[in-house]
N, C-alpha and C positions, 0 to 999 in steps of 0.2 A: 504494500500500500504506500500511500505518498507519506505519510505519517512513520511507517518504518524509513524512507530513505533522509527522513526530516532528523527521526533518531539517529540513525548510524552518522551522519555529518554534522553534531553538533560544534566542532569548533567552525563551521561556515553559518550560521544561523540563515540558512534555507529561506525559514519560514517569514522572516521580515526582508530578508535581502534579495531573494529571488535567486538564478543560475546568471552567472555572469561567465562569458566566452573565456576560454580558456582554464574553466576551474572542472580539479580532477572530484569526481566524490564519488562513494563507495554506496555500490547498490547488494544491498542481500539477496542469498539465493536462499529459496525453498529448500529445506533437507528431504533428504528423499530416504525411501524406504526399501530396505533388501529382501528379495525374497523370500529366501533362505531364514533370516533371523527374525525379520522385521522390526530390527532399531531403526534408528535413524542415524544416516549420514553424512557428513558434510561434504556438499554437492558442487562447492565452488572451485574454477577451474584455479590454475597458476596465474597470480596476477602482478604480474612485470608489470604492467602500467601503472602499482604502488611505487615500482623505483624509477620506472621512465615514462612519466604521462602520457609524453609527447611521442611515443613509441606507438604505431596502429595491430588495428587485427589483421591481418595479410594485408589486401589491397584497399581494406577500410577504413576508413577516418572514424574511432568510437567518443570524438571527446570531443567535445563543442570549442571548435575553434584551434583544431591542431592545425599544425605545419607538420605536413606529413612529408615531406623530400620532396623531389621531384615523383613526375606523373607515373606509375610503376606501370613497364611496359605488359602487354599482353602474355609473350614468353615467359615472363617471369613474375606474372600470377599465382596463385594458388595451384601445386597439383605438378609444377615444374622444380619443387624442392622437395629433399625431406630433412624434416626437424629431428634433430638428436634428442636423444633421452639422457645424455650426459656430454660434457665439455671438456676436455683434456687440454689442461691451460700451460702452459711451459714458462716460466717467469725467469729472468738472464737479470740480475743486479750483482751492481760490485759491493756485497756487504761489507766489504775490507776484515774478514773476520781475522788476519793475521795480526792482531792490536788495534787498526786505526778504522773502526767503525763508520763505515760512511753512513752518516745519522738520516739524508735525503732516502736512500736507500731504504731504511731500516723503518722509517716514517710511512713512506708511500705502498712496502710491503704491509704494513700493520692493515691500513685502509685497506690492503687487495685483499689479505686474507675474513676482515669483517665484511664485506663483501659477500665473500664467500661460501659465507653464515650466513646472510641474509636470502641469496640466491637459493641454499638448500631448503632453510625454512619455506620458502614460495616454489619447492619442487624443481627446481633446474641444479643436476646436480654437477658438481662443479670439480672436476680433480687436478690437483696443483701441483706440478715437478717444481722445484723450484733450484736453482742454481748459483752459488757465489762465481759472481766470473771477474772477479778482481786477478787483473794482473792479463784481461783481455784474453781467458782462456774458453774460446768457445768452440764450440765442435760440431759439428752436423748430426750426431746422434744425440744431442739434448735437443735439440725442433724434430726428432722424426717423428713422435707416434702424437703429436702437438696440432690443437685444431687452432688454436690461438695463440701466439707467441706473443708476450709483455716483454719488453725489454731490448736492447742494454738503455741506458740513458744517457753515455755520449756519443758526440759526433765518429768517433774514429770507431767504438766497438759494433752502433748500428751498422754503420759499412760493413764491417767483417762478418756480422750474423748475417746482414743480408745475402753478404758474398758466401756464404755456405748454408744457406736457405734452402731446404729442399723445395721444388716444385710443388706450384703449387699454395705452398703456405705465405704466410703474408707477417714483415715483422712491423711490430705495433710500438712505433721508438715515441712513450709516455712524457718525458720531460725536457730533451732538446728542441728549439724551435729553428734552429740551423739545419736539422735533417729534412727540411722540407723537399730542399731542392733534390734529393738524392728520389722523393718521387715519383722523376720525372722517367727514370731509367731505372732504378730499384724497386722489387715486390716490397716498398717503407709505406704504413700507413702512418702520418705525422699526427699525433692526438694533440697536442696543444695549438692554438691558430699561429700560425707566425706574425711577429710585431707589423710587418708591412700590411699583411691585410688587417691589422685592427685600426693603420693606419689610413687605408683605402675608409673601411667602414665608417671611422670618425669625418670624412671629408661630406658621405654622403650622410651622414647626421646631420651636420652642419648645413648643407645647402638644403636638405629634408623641414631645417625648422626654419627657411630663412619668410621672411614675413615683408611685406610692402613698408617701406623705411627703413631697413635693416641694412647695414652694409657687412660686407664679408671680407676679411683681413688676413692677408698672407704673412707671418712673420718671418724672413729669414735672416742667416748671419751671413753678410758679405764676407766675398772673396772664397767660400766656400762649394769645394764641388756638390751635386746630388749623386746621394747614392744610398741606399739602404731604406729607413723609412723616410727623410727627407724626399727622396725621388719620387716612391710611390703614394708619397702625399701630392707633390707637385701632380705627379702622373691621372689622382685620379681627380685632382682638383678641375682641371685641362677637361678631363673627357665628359665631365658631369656637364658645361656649357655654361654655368652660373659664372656674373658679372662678380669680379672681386679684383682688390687691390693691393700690393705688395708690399708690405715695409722690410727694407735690407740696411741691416746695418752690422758694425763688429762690436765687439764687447768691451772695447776703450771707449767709444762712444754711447755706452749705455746709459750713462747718465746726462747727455744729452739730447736724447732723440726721443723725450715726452712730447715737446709740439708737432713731431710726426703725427704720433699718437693720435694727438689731437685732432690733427685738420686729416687725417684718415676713418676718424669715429662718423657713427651716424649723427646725423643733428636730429632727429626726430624718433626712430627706431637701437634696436639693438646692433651693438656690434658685436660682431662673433669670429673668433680668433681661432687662427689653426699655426702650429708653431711649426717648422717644418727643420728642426734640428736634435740631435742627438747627445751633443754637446752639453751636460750639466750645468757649467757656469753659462751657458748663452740660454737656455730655456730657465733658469733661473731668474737669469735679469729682465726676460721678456717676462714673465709671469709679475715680476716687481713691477714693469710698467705701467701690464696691462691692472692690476692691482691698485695702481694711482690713478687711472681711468676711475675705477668704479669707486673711489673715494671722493671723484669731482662728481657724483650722481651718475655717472655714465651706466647704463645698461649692457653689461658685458659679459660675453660667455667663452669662455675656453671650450675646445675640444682637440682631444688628443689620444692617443694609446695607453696603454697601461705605463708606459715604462714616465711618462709624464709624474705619475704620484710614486715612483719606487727611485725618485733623486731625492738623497737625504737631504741636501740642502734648502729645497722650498719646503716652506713652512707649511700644516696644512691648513692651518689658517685661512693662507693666500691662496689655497686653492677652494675653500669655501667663498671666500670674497668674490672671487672671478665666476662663481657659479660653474665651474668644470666640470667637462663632460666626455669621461673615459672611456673608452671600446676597449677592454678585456678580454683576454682568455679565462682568469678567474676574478669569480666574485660571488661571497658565501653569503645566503641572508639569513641571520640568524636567529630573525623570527617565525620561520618556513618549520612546521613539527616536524618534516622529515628532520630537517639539519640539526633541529634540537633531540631528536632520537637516536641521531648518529652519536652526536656529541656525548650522551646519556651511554649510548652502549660500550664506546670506544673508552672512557674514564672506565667503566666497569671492567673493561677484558685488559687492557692495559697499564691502567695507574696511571695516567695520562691525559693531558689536553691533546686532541689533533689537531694537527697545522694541517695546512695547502696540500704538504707534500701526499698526506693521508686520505683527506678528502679528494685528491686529483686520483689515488691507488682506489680508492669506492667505486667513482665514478667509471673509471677507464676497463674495470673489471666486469662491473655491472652493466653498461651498454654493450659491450664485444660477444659477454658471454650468452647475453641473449639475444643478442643479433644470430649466433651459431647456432644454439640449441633452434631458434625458430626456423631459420634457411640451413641448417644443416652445414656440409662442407663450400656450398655454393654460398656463405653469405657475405663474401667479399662483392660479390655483385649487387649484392644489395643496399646495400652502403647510402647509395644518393637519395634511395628510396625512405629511408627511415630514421628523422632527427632524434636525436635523444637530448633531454635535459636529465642534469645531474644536481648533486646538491651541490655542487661548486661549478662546474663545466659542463656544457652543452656538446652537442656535437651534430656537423652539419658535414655533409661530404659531397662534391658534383660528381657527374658524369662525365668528366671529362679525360680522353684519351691518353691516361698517363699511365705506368707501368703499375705505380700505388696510388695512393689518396690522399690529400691533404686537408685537415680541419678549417674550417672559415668559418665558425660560430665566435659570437661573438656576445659578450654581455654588456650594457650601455647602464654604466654607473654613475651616477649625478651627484655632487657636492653643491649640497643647497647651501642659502645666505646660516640657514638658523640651524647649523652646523651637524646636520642627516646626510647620511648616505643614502641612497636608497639606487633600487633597478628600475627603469625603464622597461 
């Protein structure tokens, strides 16, 4: 009845707030009755959409207002897989277990293996080789009987698993955002977005909110080439078509190039700022500028990539002032009851708060391993087909013609004036 699905989703109060797009909630199933005994059963199937909302039932969209991938082809329909009844996961980290702990490691393992837990509780059972490859010791018989490979987490050991990757399988490199490019020619599935596309994604934020009055502001540091995310800011700033203006200047003259500033702002609307450097001290001093803008009244927004809030030198203060507006690969809310049941479970199993690196080991285990169990050995194909959120990282993959797969999800994080984080 409408009154049971009103009980089971009491923290969404249903009943005065209505279904709003995008929200998950849990409907009961009828227990059924055995022949044989005639108790009662419980009749509800595995439900992954508890850990990945945004995950469908084959070619179905079941939640109001998902992004389900791209349009899943007719080939690769129902009836053209089969789903496993267990997952054979092969996990490659450098534990440094010879004295020197690598603690990222050790973190991001704890996440994969509660994970783990969680997946079996909801019937997808999950079996984990797991292997210290400190010292770059990898082999082709730790990926062979493997439906899922996690690991290594640098640039130099992804290569060499790659390079002794049996056919076939696909390595899933969790933490470098360097190994993108390898791609383009390696069986590499890159799980974190790389900084250039959250830098692409912030450009189309920004001309997404631009409003009648508003001007749009390029800040660079003179005399410097484009290359890395400077470029593919410029890059996608160019191909979007929006009207914007440039300030270039170096970092001896940061204090005085406010009346730039100035006669660049809008007079009537908002200005909105895109910083198009890598540089510490130059994205410092422009964040100070753009900072004395919004202290003369000016109406101003920063956007930028994550590595923007991850310079210890700006304040974050000055990045609430400017109203900044981040494109992340992570960003945890930690009013979300999943995030706060992780966080409840993981203190319990390890004595311990989780960091990023744990939450990023949940997530990366959780979507992969049910992408498998659902498409079977075929669910590299599947990939474009089926976004996953996590409690920390999403995951979004195209279709397009590369050897592996690269992440482009992306989380848009806001720094209000009255000092909240919140997601977009």
């Amino acid at each position: 009845t409408l009154q049971d699905i009103y009980d089971a989703n009491r923290n969404l109060n249903l009943e005065q707030d209505g279904l709003k797009t995008g929200q998950v909630i849990l409907i009961p199933t009828e227990p059924t009755v055995t022949a044989a005994s005639g108790t009662a059963e419980s009749a509800a199937p595995v439900n992954d959409r508890a850990l990945f909302p945004n995950m469908r039932e084959g070619a179905a969209v079941a939640q109001a207002g998902t992004e389900g991938g791209e349009t899943l082809p007719a080939e690769l329909q129902a009836g053209f897989y089969e789903p496993l009844e267990s997952v054979n996961v092969a996990v490659l980290l450098p534990f440094g277990t010879s004295g020197n702990t690598d603690t990222k490691s050790v973190d991001f393992y704890s996440g994969l293996l509660l994970a783990a837990r969680d997946l079996g509780n909801r019937g997808v059972t999950v079996n984990i080789e797991t292997y210290d490859i400190s010292g770059g010791k990898i082999s082709r018989s730790m990926m062979a009987d493997a439906d899922i490979i996690i690991g290594p987490i640098s640039e130099k050991d992804v290569h060499t698993a790659a390079s002794h990757c049996p056919y076939g399988k696909y390595i899933i490199s969790p933490l470098e955002p360097k190994t993108a490019a390898m791609a383009d020619s390696l069986r590499v599935i890159q799980a974190p977005t790389p900084t250039a596309a959250q830098a692409a994604d912030a450009v189309r934020w920004a001309v997404s909110e631009m409003n009648p009055g508003d001007s749009l502001v390029l800040v660079r540091e003179n005399g410097k080439s484009l290359s890395g995310v400077p470029s593919a800011m410029v890059s996608a700033l160019r191909a979007s078509g929006a009207r914007y203006s440039t300030i270039s200047y170096d970092l001896l003259s940061g204090l005085h190039v406010q009346p730039t500033f100035v006669k660049k702002s809008s007079a009537r609307g908002t200005t909105r700022y895109l910083i198009a450097s890598e540089d510490e001290s130059f994205v410092n001093d422009a964040v100070r500028n753009i900072n004395l803008m919004a202290y003369k009244k000016q109406s101003v927004v920063l956007y930028g990539p994550s590595r923007v809030r991850s310079f210890g030198t700006i304040e974050t203060e000055n990045l609430h002032n400017v109203c900044s507006h981040v494109s992340s690969t992570y960003q945890t809310d930690y009013s979300n009851p999943d995030v706060q049941a992780f966080v409840m479970a993981y203190r319990a199993l390890f004595q311990a708060e989780p960091n990023s690196f744990a939450f990023h080991g949940y997530d990366c285990l959780t979507y992969f391993a049910l992408m498998c169990a659902r498409y079977g050995h075929d669910w590299f194909d599947y990939l474009p087909y089926e976004n996953g959120r996590g409690l920390q990282t999403d995951f979004r993959f195209d279709g397009s013609l590369r050897t592996g797969r690269v992440n482009s999800a992306v989380r848009r994080v806001v720094y209000t004036p009255d000092y909240r984080i919140t997601l977009q």
